[in-house]
DRENVEXMAR-568929 format. One record per residue (C-alpha): x, y, z; residue number from 1; residue in three letters; chain. Coordinates in nm, 3 decimals. Example, Ala and Ser with C-alpha at 12.3 -4.5 7.8 and 13.67 -1.06 7.14 Angstrom:
<recs>
u: 1.230 | v: -0.450 | w: 0.780 | num: 1 | residu: ala | chaine: A $
u: 1.367 | v: -0.106 | w: 0.714 | num: 2 | residu: ser | chaine: A $
</recs>
This chain:
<recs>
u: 2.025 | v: 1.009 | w: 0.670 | num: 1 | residu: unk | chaine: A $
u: 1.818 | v: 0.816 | w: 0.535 | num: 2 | residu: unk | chaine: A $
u: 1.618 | v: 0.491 | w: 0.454 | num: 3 | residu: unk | chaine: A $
u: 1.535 | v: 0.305 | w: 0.117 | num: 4 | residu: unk | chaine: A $
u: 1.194 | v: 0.090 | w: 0.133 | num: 5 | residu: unk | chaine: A $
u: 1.188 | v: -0.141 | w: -0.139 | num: 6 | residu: unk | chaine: A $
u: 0.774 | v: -0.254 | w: -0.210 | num: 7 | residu: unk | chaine: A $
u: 0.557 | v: -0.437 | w: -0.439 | num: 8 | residu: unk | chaine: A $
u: 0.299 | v: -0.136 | w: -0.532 | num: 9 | residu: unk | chaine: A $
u: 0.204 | v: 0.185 | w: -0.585 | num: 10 | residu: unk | chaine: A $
u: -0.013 | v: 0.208 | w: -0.299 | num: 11 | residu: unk | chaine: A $
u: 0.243 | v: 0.182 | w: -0.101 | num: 12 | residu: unk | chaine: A $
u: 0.483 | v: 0.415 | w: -0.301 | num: 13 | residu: unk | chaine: A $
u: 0.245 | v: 0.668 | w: -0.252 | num: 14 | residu: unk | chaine: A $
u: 0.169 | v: 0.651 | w: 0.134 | num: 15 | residu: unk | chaine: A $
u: 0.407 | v: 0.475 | w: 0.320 | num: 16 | residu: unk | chaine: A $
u: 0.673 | v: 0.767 | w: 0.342 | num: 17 | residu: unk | chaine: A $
u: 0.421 | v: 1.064 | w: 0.516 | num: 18 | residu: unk | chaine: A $
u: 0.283 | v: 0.785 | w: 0.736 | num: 19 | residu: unk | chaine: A $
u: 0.609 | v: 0.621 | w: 0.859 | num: 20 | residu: unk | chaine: A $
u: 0.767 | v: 0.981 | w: 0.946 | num: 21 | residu: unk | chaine: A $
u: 0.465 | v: 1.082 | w: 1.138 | num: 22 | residu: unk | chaine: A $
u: 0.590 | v: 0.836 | w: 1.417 | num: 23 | residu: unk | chaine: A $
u: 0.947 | v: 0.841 | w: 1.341 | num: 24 | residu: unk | chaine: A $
u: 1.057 | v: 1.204 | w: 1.313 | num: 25 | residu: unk | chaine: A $
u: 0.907 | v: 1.301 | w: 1.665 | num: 26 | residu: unk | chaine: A $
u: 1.154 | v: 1.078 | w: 1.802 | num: 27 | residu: unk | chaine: A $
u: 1.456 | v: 1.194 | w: 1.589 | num: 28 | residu: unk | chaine: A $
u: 1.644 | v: 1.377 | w: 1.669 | num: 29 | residu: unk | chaine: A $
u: 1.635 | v: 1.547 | w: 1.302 | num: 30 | residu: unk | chaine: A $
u: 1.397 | v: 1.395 | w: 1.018 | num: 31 | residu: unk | chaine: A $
u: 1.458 | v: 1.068 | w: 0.843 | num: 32 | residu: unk | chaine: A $
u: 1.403 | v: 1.034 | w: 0.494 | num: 33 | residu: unk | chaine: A $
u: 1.214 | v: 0.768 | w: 0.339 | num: 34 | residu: unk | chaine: A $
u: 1.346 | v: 0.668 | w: -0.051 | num: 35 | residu: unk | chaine: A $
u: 1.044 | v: 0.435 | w: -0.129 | num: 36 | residu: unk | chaine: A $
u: 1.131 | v: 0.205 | w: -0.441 | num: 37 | residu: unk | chaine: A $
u: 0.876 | v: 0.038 | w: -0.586 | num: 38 | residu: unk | chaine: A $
u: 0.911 | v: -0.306 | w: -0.808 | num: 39 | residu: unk | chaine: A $
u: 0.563 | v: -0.383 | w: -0.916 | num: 40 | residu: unk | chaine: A $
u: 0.468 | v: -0.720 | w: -0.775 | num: 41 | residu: unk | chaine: A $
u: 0.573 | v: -0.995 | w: -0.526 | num: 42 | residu: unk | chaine: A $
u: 0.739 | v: -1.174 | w: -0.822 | num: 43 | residu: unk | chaine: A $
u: 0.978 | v: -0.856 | w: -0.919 | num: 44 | residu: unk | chaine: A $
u: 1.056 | v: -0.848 | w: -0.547 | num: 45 | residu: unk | chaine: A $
u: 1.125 | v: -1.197 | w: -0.529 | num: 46 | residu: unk | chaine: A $
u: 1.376 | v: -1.201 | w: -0.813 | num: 47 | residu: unk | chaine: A $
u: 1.531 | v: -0.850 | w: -0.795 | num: 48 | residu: unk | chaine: A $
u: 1.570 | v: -0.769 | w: -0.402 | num: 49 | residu: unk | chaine: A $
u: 1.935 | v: -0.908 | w: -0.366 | num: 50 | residu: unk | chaine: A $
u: 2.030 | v: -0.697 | w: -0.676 | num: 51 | residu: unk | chaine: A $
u: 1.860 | v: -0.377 | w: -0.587 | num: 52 | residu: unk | chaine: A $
u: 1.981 | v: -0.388 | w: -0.230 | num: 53 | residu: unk | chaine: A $
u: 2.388 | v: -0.420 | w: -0.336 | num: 54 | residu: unk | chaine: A $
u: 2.314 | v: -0.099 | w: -0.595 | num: 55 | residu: unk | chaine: A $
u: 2.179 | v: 0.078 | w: -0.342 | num: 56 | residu: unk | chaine: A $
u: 2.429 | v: 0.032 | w: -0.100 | num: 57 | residu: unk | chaine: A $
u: 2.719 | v: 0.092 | w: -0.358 | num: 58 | residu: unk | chaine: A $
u: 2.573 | v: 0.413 | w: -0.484 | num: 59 | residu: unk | chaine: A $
u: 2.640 | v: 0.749 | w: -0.433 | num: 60 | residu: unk | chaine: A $
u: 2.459 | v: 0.786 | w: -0.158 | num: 61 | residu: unk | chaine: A $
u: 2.539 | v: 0.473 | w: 0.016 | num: 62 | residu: unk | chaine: A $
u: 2.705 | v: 0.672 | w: 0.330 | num: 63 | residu: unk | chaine: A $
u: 2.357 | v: 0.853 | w: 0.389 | num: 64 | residu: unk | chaine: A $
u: 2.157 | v: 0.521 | w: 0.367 | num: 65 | residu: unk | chaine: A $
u: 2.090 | v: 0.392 | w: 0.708 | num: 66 | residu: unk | chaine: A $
u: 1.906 | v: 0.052 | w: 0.570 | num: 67 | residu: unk | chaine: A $
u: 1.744 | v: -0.075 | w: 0.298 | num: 68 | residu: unk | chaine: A $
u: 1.407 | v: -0.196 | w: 0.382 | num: 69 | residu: unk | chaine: A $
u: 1.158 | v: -0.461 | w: 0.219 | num: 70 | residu: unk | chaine: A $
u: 0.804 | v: -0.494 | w: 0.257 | num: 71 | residu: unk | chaine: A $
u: 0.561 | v: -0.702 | w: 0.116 | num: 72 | residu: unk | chaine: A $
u: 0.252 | v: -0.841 | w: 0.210 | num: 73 | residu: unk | chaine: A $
u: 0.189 | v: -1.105 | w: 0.413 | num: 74 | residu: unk | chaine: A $
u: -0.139 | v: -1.213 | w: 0.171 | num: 75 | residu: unk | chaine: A $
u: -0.043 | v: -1.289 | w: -0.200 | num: 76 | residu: unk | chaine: A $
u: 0.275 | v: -1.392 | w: -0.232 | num: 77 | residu: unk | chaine: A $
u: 0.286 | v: -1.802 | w: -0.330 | num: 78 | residu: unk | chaine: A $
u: 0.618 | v: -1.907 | w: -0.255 | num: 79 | residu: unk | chaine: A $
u: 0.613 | v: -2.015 | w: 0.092 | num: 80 | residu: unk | chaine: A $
u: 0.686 | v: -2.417 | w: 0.143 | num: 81 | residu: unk | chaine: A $
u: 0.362 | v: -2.584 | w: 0.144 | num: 82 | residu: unk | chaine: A $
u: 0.425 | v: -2.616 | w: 0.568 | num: 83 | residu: unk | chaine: A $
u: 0.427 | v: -2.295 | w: 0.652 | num: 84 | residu: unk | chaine: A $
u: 0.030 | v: -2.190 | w: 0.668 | num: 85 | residu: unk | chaine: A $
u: -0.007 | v: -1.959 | w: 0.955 | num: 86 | residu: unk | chaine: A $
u: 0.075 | v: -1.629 | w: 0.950 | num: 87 | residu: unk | chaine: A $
u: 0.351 | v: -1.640 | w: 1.247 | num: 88 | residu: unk | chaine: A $
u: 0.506 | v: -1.939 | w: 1.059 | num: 89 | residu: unk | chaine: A $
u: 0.490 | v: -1.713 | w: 0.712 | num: 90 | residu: unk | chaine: A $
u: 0.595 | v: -1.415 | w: 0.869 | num: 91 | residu: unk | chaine: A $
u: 0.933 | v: -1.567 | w: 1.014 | num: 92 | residu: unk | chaine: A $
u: 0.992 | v: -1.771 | w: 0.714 | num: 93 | residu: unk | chaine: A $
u: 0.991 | v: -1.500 | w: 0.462 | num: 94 | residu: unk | chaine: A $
u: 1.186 | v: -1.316 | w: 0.678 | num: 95 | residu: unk | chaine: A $
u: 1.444 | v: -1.540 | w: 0.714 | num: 96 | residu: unk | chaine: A $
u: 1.402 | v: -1.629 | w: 0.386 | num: 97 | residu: unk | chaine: A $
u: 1.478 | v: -1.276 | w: 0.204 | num: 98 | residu: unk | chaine: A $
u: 1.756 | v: -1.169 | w: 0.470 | num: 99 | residu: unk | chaine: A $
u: 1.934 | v: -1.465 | w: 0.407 | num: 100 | residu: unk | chaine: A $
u: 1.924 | v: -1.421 | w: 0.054 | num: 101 | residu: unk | chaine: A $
u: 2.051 | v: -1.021 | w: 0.042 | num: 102 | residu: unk | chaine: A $
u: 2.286 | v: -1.126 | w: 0.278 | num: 103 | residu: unk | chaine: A $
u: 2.345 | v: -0.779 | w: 0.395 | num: 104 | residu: unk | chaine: A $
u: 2.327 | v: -0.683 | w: 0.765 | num: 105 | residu: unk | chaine: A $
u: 2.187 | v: -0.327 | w: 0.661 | num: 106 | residu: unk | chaine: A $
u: 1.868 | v: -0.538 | w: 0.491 | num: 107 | residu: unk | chaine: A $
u: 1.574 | v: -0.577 | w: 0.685 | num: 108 | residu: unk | chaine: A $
u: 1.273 | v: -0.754 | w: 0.573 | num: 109 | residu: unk | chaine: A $
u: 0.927 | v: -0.732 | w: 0.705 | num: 110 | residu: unk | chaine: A $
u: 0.553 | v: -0.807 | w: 0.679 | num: 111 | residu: unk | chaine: A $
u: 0.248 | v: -0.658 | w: 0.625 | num: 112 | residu: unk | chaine: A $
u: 0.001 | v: -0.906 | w: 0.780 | num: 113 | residu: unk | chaine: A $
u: -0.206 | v: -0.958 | w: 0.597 | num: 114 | residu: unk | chaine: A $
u: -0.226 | v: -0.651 | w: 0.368 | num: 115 | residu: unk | chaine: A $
u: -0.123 | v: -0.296 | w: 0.444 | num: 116 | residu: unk | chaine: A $
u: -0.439 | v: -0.225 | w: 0.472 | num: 117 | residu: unk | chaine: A $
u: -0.476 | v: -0.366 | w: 0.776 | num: 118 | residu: unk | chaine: A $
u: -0.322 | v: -0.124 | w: 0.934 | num: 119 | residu: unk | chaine: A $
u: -0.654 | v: 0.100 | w: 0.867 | num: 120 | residu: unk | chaine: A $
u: -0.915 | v: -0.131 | w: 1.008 | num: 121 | residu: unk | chaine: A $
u: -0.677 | v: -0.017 | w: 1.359 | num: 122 | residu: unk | chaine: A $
u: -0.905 | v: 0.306 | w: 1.344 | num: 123 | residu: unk | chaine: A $
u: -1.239 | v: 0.246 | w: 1.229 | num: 124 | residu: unk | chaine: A $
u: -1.336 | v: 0.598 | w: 1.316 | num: 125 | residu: unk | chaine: A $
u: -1.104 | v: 0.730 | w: 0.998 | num: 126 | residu: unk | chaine: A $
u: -1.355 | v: 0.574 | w: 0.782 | num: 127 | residu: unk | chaine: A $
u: -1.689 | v: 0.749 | w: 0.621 | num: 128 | residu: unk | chaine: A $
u: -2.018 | v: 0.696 | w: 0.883 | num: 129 | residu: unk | chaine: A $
u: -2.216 | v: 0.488 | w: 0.625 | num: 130 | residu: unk | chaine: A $
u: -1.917 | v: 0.233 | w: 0.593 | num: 131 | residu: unk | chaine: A $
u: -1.808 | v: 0.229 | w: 0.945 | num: 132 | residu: unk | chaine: A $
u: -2.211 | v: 0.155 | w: 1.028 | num: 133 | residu: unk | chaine: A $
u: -2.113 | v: -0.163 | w: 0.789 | num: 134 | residu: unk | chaine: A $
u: -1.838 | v: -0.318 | w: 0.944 | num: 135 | residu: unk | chaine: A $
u: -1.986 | v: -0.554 | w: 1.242 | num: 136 | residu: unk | chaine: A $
u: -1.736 | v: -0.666 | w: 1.524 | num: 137 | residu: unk | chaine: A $
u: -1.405 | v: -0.659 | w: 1.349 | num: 138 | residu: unk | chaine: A $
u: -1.124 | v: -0.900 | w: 1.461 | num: 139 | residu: unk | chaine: A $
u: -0.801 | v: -0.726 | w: 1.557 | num: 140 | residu: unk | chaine: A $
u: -0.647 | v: -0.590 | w: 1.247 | num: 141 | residu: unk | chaine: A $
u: -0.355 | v: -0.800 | w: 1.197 | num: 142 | residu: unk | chaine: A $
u: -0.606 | v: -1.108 | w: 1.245 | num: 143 | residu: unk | chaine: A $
u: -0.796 | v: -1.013 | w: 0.920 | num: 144 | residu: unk | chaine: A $
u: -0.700 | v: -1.296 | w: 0.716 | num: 145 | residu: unk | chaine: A $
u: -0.610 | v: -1.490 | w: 0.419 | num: 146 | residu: unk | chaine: A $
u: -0.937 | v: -1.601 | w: 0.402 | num: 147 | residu: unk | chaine: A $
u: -1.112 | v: -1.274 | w: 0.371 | num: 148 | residu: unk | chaine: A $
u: -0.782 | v: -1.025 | w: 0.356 | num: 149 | residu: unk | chaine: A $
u: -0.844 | v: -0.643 | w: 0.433 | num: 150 | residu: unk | chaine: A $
u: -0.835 | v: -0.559 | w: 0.086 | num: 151 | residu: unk | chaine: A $
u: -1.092 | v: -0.779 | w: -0.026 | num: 152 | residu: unk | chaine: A $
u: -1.351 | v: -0.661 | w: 0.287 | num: 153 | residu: unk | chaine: A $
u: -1.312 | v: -0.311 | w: 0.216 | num: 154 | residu: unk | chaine: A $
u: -1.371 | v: -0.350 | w: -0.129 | num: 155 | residu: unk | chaine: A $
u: -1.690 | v: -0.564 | w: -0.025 | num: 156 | residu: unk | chaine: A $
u: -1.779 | v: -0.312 | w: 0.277 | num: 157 | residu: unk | chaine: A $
u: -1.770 | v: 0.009 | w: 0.019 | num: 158 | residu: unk | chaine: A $
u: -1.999 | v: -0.188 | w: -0.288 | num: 159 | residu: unk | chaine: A $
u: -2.262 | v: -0.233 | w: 0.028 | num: 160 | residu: unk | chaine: A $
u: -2.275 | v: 0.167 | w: -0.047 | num: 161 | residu: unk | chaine: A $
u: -2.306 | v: 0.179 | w: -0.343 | num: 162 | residu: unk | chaine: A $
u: -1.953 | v: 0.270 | w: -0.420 | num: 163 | residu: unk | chaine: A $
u: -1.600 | v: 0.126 | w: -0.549 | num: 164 | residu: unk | chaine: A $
u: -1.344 | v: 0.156 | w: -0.292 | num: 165 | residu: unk | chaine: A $
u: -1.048 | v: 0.294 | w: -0.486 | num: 166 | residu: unk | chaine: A $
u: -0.739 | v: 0.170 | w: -0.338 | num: 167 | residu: unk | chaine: A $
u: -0.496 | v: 0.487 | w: -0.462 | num: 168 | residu: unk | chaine: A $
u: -0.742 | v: 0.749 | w: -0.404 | num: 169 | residu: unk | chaine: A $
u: -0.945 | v: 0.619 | w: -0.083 | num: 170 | residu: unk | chaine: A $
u: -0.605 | v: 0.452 | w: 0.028 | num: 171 | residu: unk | chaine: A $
u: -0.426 | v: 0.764 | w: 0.046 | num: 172 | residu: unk | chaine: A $
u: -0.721 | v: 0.940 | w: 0.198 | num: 173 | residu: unk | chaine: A $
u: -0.745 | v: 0.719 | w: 0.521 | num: 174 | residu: unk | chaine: A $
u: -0.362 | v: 0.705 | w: 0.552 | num: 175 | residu: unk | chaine: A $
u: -0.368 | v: 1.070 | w: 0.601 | num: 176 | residu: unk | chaine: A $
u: -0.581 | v: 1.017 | w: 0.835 | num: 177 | residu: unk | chaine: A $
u: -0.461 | v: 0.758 | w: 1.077 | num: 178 | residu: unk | chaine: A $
u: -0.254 | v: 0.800 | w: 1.340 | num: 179 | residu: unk | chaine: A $
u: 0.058 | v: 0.580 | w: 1.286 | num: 180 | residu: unk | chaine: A $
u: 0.079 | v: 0.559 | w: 1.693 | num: 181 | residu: unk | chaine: A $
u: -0.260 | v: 0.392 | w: 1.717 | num: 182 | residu: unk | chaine: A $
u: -0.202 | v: 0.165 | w: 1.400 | num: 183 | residu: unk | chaine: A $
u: 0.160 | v: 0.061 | w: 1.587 | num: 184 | residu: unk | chaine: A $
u: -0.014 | v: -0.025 | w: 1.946 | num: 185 | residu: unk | chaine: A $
u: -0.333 | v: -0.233 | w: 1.739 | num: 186 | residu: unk | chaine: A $
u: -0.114 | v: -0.407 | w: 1.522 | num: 187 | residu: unk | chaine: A $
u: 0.236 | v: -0.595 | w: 1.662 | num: 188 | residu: unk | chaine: A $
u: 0.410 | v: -0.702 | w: 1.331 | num: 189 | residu: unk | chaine: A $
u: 0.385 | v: -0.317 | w: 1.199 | num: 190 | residu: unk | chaine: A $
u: 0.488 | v: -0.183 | w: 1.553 | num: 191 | residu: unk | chaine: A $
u: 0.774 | v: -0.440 | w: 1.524 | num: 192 | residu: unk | chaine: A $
u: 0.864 | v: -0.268 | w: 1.221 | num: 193 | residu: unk | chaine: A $
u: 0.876 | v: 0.090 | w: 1.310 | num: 194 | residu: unk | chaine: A $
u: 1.082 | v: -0.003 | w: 1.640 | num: 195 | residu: unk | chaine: A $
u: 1.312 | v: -0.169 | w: 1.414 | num: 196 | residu: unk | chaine: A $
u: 1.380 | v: 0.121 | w: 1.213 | num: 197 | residu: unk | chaine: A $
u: 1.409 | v: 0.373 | w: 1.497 | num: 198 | residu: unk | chaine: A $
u: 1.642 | v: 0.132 | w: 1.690 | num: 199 | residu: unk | chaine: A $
u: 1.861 | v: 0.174 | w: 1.308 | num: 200 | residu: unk | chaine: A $
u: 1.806 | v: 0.557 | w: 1.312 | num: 201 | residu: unk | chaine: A $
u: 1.893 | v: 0.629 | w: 1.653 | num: 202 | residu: unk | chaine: A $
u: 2.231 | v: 0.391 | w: 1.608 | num: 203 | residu: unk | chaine: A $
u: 2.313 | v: 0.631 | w: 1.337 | num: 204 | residu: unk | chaine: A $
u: 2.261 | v: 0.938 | w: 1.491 | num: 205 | residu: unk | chaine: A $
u: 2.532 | v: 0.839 | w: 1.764 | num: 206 | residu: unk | chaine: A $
</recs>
């Protein structure tokens, strides 16, 4: 069994499937598997989700697929209404939003709020000495926000060393290193996620 995660970027292609099984498998019964589809951009996402969703759930494989999964960030994206401004009222509009227009009860969308890389600032010990000396008092991590996303202050954090922070390479690197348990009690919206999709992988192990 299995399920597909549609996202926006290769970042994400590349570490969302080790990190998600670290806290999902040890509650399994036997491993999930993680099909992570990438569509390079919000705007792809936007315009192809309802298509990609019915192929995958026609295909060959459709009797292994447990759900199909989106996830985008929270920060980015520029088609919410003009009324929705904080990120509860985002959040639970683009939900709504995307489910409603799959229209598949094995689609579940979710957040990233603000970035994935929030997720990271969960465990400051997972970074390097010299840019953990940097960061200050840091707000919870899923309060890092639009104004100065996670993204953007580890890019400015790593330049006060004299260094790029390289999202694919450095990314990776800390992703290995966190401990999807401590990013899922730090962080609500990602912890709502994972319970989501064990709730769906326990169903179909019954």
């Amino acid at each position: 069994m299995k399920f597909v995660m549609v996202v926006e970027g290769r970042t994400e292609g590349n570490i969302l499937k080790p990190f998600l099984k670290r806290w999902l498998d040890p509650q399994l019964s036997r491993p999930v598997g993680i099909d992570v589809k990438m569509l390079d951009g919000h705007g792809n996402f936007l315009r192809q989700i309802a298509t990609r969703t019915a192929n995958y759930l026609r295909g060959r494989d459709e009797q292994e697929i447990i759900a199909v999964i989106g996830l985008l960030d929270l920060y980015g994206p520029d088609f919410y209404p003009a009324d929705k401004n904080s990120a509860a009222e985002r959040y639970e509009w683009g939900v709504d939003h995307f489910e409603n227009v799959v229209g598949s009860d094995r689609f579940r969308m979710f957040f990233a709020v603000h970035e994935i890389e929030a997720w990271l600032f969960s465990d400051p010990a997972i970074f390097p000495r010299n840019v953990q000396d940097l960061f200050g008092a840091l707000r919870p991590p899923e309060q890092i926000n639009f104004n100065r996303p996670p993204g953007h202050l580890l890019k400015e954090t790593y330049r006060r060393t004299n260094r790029e922070y390289r999202k694919t390479l450095d990314g990776s690197q800390l992703f290995g290193n966190l401990d999807p348990a401590v990013a899922a009690d730090k962080c609500p919206y990602l912890r709502r996620m994972l319970n989501t999709m064990l709730d769906l992988a326990q169903a179909k192990e019954t």
